[in-house]
N, CA and C atoms of all chains as a GROMACS GRO file, in nm:
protein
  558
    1UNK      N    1  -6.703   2.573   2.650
    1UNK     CA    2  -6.691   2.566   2.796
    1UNK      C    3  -6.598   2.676   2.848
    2UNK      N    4  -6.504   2.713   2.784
    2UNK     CA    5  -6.404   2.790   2.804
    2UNK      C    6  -6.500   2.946   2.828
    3UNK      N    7  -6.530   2.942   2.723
    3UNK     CA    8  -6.610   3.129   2.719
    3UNK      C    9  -6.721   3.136   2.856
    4UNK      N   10  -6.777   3.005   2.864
    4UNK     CA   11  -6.886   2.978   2.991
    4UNK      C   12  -6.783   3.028   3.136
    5UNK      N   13  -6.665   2.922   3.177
    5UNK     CA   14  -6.592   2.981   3.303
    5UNK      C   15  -6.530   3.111   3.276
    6UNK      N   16  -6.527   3.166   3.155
    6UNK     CA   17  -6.470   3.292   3.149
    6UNK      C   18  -6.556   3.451   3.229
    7UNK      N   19  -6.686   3.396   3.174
    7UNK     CA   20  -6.776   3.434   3.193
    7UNK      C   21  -6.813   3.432   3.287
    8UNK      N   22  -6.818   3.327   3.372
    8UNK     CA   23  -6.848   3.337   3.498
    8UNK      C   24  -6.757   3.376   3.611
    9UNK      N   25  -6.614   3.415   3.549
    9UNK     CA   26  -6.505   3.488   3.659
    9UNK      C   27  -6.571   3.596   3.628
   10UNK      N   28  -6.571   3.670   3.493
   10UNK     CA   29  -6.592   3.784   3.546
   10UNK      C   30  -6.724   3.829   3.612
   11UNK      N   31  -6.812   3.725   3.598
   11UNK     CA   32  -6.913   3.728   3.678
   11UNK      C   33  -6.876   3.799   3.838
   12UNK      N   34  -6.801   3.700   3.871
   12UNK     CA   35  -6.745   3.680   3.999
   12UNK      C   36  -6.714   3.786   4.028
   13UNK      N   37  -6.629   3.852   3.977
   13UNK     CA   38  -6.522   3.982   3.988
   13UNK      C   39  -6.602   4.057   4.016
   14UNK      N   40  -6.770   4.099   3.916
   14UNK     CA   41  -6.786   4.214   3.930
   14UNK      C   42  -6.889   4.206   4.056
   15UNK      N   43  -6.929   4.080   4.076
   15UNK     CA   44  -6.988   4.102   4.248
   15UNK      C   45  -6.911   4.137   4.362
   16UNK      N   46  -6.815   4.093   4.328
   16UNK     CA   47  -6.686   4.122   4.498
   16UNK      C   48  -6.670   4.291   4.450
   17UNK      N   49  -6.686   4.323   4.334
   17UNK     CA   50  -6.663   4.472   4.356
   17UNK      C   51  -6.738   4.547   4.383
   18UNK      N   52  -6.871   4.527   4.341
   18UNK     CA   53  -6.974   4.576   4.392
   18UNK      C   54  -6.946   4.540   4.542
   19UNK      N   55  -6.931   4.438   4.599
   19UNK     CA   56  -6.940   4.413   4.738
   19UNK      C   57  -6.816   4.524   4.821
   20UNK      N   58  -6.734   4.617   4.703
   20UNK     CA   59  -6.660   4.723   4.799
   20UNK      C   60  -6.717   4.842   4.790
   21UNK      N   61  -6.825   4.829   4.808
   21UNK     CA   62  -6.924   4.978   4.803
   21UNK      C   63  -6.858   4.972   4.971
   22UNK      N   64  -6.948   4.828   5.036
   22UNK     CA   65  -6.919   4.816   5.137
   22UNK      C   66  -6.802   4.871   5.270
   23UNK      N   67  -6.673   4.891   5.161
   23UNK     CA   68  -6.558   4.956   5.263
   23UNK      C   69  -6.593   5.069   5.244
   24UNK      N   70  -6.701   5.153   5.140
   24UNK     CA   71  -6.666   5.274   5.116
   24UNK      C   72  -6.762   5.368   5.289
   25UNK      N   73  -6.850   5.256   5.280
   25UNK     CA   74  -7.000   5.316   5.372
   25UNK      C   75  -6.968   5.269   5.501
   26UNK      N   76  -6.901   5.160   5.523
   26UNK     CA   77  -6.847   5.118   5.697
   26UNK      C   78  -6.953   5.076   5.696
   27UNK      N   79  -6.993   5.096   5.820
   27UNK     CA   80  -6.996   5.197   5.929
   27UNK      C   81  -6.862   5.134   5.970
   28UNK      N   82  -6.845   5.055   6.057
   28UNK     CA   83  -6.757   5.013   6.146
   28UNK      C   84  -6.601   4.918   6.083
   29UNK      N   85  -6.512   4.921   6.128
   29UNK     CA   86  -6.379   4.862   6.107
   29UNK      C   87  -6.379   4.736   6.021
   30UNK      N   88  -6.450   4.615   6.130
   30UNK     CA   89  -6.542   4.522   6.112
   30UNK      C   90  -6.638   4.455   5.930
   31UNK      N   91  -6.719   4.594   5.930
   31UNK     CA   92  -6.754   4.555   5.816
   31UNK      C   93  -6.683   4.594   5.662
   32UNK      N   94  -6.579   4.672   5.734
   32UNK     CA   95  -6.468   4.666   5.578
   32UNK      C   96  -6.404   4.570   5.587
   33UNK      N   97  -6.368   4.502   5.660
   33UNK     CA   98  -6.278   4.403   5.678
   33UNK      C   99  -6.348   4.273   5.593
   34UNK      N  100  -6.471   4.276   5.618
   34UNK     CA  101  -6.544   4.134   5.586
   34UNK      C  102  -6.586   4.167   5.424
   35UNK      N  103  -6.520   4.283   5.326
   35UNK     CA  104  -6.583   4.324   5.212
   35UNK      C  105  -6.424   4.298   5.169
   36UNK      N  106  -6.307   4.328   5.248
   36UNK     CA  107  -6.109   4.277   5.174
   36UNK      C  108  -6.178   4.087   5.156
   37UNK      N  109  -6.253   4.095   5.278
   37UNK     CA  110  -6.249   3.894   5.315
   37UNK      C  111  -6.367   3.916   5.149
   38UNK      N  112  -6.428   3.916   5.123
   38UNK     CA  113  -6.528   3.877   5.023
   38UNK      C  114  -6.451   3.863   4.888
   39UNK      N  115  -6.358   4.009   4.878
   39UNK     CA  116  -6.211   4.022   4.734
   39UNK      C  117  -6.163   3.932   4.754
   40UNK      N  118  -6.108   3.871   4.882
   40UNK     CA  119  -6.030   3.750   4.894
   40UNK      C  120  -6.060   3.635   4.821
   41UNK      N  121  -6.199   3.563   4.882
   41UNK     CA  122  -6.292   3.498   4.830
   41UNK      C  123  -6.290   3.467   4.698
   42UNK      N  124  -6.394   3.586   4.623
   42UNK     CA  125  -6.430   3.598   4.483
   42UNK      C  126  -6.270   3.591   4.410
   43UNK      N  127  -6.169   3.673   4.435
   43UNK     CA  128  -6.078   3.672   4.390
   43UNK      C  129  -5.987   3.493   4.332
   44UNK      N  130  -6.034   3.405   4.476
   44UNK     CA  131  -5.984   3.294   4.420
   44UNK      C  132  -6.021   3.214   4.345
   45UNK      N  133  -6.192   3.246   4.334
   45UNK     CA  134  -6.290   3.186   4.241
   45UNK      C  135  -6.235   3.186   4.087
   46UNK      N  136  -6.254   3.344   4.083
   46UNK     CA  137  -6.205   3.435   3.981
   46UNK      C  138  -6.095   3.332   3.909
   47UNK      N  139  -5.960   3.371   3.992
   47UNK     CA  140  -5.889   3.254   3.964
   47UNK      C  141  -5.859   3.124   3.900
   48UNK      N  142  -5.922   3.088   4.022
   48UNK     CA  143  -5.967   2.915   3.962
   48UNK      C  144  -6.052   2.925   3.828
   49UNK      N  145  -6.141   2.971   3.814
   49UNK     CA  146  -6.244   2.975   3.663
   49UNK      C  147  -6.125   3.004   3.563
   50UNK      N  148  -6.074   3.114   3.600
   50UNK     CA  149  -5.937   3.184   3.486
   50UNK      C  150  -5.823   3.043   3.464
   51UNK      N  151  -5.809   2.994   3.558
   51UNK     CA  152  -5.687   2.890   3.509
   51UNK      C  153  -5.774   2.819   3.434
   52UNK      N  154  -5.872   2.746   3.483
   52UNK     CA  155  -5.928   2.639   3.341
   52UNK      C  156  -5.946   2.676   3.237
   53UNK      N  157  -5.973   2.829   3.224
   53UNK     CA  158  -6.095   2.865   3.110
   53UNK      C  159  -5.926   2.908   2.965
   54UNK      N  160  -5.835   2.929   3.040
   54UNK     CA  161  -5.723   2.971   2.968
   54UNK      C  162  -5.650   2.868   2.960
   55UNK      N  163  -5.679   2.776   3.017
   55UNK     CA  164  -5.525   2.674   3.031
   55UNK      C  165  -5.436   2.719   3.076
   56UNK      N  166  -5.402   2.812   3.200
   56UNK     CA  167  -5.299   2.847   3.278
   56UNK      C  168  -5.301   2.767   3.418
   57UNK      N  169  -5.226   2.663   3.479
   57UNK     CA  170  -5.253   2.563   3.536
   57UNK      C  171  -5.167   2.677   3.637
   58UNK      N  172  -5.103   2.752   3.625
   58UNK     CA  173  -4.998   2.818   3.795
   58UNK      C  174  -5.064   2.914   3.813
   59UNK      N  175  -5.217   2.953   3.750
   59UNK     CA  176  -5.303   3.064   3.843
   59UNK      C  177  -5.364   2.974   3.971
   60UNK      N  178  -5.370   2.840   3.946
   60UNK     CA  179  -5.423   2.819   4.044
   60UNK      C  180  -5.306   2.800   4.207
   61UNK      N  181  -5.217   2.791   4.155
   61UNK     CA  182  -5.101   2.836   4.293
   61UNK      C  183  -5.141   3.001   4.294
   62UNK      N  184  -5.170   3.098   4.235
   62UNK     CA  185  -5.174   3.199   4.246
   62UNK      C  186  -5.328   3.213   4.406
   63UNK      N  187  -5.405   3.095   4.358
   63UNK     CA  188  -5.552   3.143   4.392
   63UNK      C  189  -5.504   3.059   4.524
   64UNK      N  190  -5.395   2.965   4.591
   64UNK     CA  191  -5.381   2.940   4.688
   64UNK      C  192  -5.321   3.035   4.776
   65UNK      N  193  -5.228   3.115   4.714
   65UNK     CA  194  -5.143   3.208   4.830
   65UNK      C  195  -5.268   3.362   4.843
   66UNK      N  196  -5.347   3.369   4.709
   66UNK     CA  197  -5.454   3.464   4.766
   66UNK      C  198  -5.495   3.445   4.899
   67UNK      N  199  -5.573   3.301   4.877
   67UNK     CA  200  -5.598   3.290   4.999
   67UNK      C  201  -5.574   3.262   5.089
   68UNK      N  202  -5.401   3.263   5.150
   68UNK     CA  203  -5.363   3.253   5.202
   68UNK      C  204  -5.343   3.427   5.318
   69UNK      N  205  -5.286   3.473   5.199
   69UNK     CA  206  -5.264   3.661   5.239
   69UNK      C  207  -5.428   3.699   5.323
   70UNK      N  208  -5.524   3.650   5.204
   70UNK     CA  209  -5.657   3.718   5.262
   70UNK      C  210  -5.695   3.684   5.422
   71UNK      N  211  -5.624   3.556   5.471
   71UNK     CA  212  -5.654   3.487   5.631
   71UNK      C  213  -5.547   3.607   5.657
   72UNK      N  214  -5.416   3.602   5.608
   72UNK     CA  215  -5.336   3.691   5.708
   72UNK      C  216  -5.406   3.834   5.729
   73UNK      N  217  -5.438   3.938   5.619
   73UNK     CA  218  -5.524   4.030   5.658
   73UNK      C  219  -5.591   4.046   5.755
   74UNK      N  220  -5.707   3.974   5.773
   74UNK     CA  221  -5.795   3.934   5.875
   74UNK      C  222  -5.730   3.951   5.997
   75UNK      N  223  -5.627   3.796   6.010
   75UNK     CA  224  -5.546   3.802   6.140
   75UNK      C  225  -5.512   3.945   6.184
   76UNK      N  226  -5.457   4.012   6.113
   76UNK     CA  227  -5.335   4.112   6.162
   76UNK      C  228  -5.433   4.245   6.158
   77UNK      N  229  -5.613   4.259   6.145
   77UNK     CA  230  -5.669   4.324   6.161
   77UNK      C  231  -5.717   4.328   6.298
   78UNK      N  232  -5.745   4.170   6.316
   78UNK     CA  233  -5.808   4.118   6.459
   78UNK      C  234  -5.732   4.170   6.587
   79UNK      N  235  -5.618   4.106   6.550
   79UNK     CA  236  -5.485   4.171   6.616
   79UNK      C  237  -5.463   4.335   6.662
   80UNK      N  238  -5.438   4.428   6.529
   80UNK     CA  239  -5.455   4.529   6.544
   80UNK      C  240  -5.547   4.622   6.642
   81UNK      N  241  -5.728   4.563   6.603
   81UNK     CA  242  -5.803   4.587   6.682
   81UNK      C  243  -5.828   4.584   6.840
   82UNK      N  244  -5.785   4.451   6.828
   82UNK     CA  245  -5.848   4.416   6.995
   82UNK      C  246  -5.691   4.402   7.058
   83UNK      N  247  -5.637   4.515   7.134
   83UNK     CA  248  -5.522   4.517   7.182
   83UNK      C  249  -5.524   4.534   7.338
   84UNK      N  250  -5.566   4.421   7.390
   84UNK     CA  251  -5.542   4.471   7.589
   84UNK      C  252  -5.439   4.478   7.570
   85UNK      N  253  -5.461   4.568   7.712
   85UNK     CA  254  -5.361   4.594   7.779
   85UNK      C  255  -5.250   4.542   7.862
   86UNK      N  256  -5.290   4.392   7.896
   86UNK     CA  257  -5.172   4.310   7.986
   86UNK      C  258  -5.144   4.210   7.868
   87UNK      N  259  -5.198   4.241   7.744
   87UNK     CA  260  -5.109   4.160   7.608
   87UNK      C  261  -4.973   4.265   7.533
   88UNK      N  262  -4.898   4.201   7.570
   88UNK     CA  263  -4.805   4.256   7.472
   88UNK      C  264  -4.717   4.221   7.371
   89UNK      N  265  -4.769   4.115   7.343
   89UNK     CA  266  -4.743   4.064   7.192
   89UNK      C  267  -4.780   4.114   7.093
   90UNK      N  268  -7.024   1.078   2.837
   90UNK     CA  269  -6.983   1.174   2.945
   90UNK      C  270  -6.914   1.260   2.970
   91UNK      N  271  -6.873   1.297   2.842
   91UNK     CA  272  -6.886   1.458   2.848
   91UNK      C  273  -6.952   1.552   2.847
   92UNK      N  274  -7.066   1.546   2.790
   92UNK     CA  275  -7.170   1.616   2.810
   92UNK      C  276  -7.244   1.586   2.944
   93UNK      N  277  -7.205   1.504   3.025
   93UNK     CA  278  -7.253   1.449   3.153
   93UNK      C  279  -7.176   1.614   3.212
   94UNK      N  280  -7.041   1.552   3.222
   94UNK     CA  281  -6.958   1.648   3.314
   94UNK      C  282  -6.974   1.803   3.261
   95UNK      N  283  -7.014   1.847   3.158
   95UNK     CA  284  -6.999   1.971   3.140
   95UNK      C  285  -7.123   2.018   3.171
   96UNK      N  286  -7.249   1.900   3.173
   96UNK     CA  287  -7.377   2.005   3.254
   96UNK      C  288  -7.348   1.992   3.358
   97UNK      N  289  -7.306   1.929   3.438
   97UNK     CA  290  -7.271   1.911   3.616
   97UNK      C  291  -7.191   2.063   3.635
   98UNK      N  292  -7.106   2.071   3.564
   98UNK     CA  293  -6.954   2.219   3.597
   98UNK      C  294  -7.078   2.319   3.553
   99UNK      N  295  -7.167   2.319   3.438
   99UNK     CA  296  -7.274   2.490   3.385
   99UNK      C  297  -7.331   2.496   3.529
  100UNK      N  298  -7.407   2.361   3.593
  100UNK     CA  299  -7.491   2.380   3.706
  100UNK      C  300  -7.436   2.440   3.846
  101UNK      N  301  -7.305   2.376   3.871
  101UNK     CA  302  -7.262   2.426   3.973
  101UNK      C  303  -7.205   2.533   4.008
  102UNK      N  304  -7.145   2.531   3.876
  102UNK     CA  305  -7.070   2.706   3.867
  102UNK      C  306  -7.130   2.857   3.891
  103UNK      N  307  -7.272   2.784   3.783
  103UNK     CA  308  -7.373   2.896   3.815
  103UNK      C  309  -7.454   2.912   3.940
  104UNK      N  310  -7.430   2.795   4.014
  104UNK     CA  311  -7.514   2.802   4.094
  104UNK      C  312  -7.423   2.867   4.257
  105UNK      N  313  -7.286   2.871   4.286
  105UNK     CA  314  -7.169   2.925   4.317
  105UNK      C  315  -7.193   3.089   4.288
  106UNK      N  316  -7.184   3.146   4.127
  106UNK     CA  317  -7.185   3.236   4.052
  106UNK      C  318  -7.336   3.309   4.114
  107UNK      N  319  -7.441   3.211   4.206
  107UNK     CA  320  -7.594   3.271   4.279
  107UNK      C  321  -7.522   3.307   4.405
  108UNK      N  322  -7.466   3.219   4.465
  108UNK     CA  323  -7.393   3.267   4.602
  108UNK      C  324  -7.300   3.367   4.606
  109UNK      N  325  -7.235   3.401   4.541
  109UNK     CA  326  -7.179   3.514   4.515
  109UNK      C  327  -7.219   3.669   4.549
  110UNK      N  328  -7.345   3.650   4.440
  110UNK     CA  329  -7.432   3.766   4.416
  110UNK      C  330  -7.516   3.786   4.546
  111UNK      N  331  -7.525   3.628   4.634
  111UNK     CA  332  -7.651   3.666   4.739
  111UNK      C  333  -7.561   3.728   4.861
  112UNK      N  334  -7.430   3.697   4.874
  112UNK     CA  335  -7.307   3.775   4.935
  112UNK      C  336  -7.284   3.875   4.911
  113UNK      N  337  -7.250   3.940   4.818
  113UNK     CA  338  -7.279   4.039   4.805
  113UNK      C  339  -7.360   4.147   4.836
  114UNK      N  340  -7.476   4.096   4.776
  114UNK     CA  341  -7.614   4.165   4.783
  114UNK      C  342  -7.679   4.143   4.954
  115UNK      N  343  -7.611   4.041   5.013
  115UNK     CA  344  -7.619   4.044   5.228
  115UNK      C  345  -7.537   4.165   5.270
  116UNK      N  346  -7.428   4.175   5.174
  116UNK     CA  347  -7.344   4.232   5.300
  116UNK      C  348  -7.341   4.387   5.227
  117UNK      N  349  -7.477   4.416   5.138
  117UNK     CA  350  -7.520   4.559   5.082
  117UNK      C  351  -7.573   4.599   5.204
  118UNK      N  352  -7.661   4.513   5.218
  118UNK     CA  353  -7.819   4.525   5.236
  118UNK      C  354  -7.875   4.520   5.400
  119UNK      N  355  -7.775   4.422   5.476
  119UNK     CA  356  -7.799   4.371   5.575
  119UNK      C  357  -7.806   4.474   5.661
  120UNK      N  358  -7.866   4.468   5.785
  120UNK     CA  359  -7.880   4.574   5.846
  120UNK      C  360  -7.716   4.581   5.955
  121UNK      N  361  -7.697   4.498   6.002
  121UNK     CA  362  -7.554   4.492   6.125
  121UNK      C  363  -7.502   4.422   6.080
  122UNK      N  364  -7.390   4.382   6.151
  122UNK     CA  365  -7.192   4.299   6.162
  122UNK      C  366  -7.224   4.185   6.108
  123UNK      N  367  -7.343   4.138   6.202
  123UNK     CA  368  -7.337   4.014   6.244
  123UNK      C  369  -7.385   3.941   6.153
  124UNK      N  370  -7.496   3.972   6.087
  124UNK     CA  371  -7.625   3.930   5.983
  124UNK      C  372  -7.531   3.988   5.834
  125UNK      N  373  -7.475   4.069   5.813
  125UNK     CA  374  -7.332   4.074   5.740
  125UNK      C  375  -7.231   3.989   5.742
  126UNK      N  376  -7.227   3.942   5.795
  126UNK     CA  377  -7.082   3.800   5.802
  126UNK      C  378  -7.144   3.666   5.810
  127UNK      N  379  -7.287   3.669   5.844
  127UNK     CA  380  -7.360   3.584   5.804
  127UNK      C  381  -7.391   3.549   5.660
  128UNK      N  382  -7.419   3.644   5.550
  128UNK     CA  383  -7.398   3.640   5.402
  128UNK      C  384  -7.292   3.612   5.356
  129UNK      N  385  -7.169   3.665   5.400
  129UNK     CA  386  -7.039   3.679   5.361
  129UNK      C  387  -6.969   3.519   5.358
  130UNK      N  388  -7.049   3.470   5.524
  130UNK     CA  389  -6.952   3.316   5.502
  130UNK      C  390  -7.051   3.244   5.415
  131UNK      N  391  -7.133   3.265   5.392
  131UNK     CA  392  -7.209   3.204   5.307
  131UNK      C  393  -7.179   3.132   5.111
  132UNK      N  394  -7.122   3.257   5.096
  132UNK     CA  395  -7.031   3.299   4.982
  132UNK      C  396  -6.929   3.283   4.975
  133UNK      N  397  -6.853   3.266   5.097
  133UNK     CA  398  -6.710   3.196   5.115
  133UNK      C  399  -6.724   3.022   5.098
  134UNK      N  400  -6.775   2.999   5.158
  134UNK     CA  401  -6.813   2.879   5.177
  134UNK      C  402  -6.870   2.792   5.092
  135UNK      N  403  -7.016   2.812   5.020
  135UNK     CA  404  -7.107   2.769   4.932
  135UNK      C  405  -7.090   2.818   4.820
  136UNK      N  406  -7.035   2.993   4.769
  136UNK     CA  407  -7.020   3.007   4.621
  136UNK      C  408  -6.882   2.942   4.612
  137UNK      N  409  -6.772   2.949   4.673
  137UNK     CA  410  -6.640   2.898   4.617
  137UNK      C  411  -6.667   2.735   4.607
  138UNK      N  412  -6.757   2.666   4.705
  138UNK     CA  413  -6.723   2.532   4.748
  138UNK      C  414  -6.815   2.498   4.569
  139UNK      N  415  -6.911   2.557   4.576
  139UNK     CA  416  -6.954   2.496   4.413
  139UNK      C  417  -6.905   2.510   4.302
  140UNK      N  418  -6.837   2.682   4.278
  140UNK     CA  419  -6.743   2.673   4.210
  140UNK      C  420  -6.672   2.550   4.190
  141UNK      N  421  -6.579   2.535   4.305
  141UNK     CA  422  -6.480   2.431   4.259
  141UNK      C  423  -6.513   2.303   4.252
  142UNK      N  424  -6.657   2.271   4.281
  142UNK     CA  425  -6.700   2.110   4.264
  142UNK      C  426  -6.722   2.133   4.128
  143UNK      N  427  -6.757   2.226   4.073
  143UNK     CA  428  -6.771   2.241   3.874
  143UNK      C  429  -6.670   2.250   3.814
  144UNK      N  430  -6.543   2.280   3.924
  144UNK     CA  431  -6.431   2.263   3.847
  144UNK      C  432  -6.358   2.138   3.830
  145UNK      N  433  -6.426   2.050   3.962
  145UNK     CA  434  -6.347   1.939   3.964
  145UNK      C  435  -6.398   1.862   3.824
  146UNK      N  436  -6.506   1.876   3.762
  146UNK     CA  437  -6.539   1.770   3.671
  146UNK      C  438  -6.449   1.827   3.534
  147UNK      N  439  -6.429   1.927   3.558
  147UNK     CA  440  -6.331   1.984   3.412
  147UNK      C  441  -6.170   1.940   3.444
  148UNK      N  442  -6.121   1.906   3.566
  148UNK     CA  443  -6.014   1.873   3.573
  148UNK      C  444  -5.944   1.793   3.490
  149UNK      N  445  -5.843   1.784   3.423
  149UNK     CA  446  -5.774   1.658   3.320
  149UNK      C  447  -5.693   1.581   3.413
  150UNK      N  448  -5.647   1.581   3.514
  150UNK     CA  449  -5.590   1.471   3.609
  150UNK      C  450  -5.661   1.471   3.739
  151UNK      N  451  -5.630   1.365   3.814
  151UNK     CA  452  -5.696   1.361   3.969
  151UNK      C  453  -5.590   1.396   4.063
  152UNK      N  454  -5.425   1.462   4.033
  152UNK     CA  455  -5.366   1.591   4.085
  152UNK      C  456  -5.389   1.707   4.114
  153UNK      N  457  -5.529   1.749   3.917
  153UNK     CA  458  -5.501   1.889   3.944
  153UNK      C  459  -5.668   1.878   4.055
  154UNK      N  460  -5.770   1.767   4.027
  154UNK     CA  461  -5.882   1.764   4.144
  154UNK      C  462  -5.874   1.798   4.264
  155UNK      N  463  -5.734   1.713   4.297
  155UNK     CA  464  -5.714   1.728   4.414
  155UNK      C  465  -5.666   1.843   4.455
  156UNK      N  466  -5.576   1.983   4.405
  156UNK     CA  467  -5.528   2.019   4.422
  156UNK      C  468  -5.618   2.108   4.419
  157UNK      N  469  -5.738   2.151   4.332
  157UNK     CA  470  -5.834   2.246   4.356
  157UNK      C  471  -5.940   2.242   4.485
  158UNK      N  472  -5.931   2.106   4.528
  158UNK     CA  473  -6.024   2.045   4.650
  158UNK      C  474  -5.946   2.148   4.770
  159UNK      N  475  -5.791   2.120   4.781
  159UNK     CA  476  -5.736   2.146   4.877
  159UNK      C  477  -5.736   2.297   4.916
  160UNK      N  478  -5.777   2.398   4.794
  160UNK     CA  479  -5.800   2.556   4.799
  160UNK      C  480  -5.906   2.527   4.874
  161UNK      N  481  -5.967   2.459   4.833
  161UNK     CA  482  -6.175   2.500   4.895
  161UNK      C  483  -6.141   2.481   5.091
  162UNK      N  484  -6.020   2.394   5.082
  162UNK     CA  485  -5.989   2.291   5.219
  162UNK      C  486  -5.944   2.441   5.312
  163UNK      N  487  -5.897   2.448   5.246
  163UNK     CA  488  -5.778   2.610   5.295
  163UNK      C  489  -5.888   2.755   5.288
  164UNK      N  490  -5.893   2.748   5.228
  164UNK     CA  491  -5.991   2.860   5.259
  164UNK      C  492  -6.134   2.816   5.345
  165UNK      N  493  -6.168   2.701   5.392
  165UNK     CA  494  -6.275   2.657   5.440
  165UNK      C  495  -6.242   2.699   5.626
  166UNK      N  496  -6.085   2.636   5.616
  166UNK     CA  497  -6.058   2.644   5.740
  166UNK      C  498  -6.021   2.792   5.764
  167UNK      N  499  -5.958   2.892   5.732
  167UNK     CA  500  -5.949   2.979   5.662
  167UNK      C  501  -6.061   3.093   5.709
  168UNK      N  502  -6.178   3.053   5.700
  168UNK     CA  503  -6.276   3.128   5.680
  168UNK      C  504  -6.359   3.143   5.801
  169UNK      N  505  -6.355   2.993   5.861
  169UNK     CA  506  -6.459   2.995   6.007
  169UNK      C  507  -6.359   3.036   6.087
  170UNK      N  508  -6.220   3.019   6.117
  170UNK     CA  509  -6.111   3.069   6.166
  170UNK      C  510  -6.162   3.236   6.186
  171UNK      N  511  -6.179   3.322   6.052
  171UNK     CA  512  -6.155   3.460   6.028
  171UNK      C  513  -6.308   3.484   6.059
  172UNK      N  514  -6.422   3.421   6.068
  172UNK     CA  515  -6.510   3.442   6.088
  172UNK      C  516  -6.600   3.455   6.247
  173UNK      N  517  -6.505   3.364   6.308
  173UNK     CA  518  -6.487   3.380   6.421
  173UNK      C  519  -6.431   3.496   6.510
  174UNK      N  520  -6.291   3.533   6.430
  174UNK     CA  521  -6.271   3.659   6.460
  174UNK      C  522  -6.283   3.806   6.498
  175UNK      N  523  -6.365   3.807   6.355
  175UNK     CA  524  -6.392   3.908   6.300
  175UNK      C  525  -6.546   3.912   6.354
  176UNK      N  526  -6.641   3.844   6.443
  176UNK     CA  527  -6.737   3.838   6.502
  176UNK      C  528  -6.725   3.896   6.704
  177UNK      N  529  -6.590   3.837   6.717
  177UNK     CA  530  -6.585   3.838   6.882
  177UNK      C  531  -6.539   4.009   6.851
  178UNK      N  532  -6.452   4.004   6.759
  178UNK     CA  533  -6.399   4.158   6.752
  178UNK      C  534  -6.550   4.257   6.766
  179UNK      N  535  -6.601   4.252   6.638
  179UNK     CA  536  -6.749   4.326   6.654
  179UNK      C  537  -6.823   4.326   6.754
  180UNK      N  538  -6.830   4.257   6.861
  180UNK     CA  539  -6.897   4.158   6.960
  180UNK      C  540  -6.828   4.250   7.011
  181UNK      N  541  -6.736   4.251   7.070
  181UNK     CA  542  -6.641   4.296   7.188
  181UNK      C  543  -6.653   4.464   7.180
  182UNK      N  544  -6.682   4.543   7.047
  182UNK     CA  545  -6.685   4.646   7.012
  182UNK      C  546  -6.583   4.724   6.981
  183UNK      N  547  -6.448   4.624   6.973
  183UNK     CA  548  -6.328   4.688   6.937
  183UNK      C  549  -6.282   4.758   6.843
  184UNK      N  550  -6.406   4.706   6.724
  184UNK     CA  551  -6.383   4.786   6.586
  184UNK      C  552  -6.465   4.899   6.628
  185UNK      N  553  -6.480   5.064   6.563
  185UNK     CA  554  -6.572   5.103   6.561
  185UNK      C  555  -6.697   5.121   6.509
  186UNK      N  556  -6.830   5.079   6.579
  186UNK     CA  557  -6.933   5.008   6.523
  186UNK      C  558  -6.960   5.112   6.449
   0.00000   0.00000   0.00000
């Protein structure tokens, strides 16, 4: 079972990387953003499969604050982006 | 039932391990933003959420179940939150399309 979830992180891994062709081609801000959000994703999968498949029980705190950072990204892209002008926060 | 629970975790995992690839392979392929983040939550959502239902049956306590439930919880909310976002943004045209 072990070699099976092993197997299937790196499964995981190597689709979210393929999925950063995506930042390489854009077009737009937007769709790199949603290819960091996909690493985010796969990354916690990744994770989670890796703690069972090893018996490392504190990757999976690892695969919570991933996805924790990966929402902040997002946020502080959204943010970045869409900046009126009578906001100044 | 062990062999119960360990075909339940091959089925779901792999079947998570399909959503993945079809995320991926949306947000190659897709033509715009929109129909792109359409694949993407897809894979957020349905490959992680099966993932971790295949993980729950490998769990050795109903701490660490729960505690893998609560990632899927967090990133669930997490996701339509950022998905929302990251849609009005495109929408609005703030990124450059």
């Amino acid at each position: 079972m072990a070699d099976f979830l092993l197997a299937a992180a790196a499964f995981v891994l190597a689709m979210v990387a393929v999925g950063l062709v995506r930042i390489l081609r854009g077009p737009g801000d937007a769709d790199r953003i949603m290819a960091a959000q996909l690493l985010g994703t796969g990354g916690i999968a990744a994770l989670l499969l890796f703690a069972k498949a090893t018996n490392a029980p504190a990757a999976v705190d690892l695969a919570l604050i991933l996805g924790l950072l990966a929402a902040f990204i997002s946020v502080a892209f959204v943010k970045g982006v869409t900046r009126p002008e009578t906001d100044d926060a | 039932m062990s062999f119960i629970a360990d075909s339940i975790t091959i089925l779901a995992v792999s079947a998570g391990a399909v959503f993945f690839l079809a995320g991926t392979v949306g947000l190659l392929r897709f033509p715009d933003s929109h129909s792109r983040l359409h694949a993407l939550t897809k894979a957020d959502n349905l490959g992680l959420g099966l993932v971790i239902l295949g993980l729950v049956f490998q769990a050795e306590g109903l701490l660490t179940a729960l505690k893998i439930t609560v990632v899927w919880l967090v990133t669930l909310l997490c996701g339509a939150t950022i998905s929302q976002l990251i849609a009005s943004t495109a929408r609005s045209g703030g990124a450059s399309m």
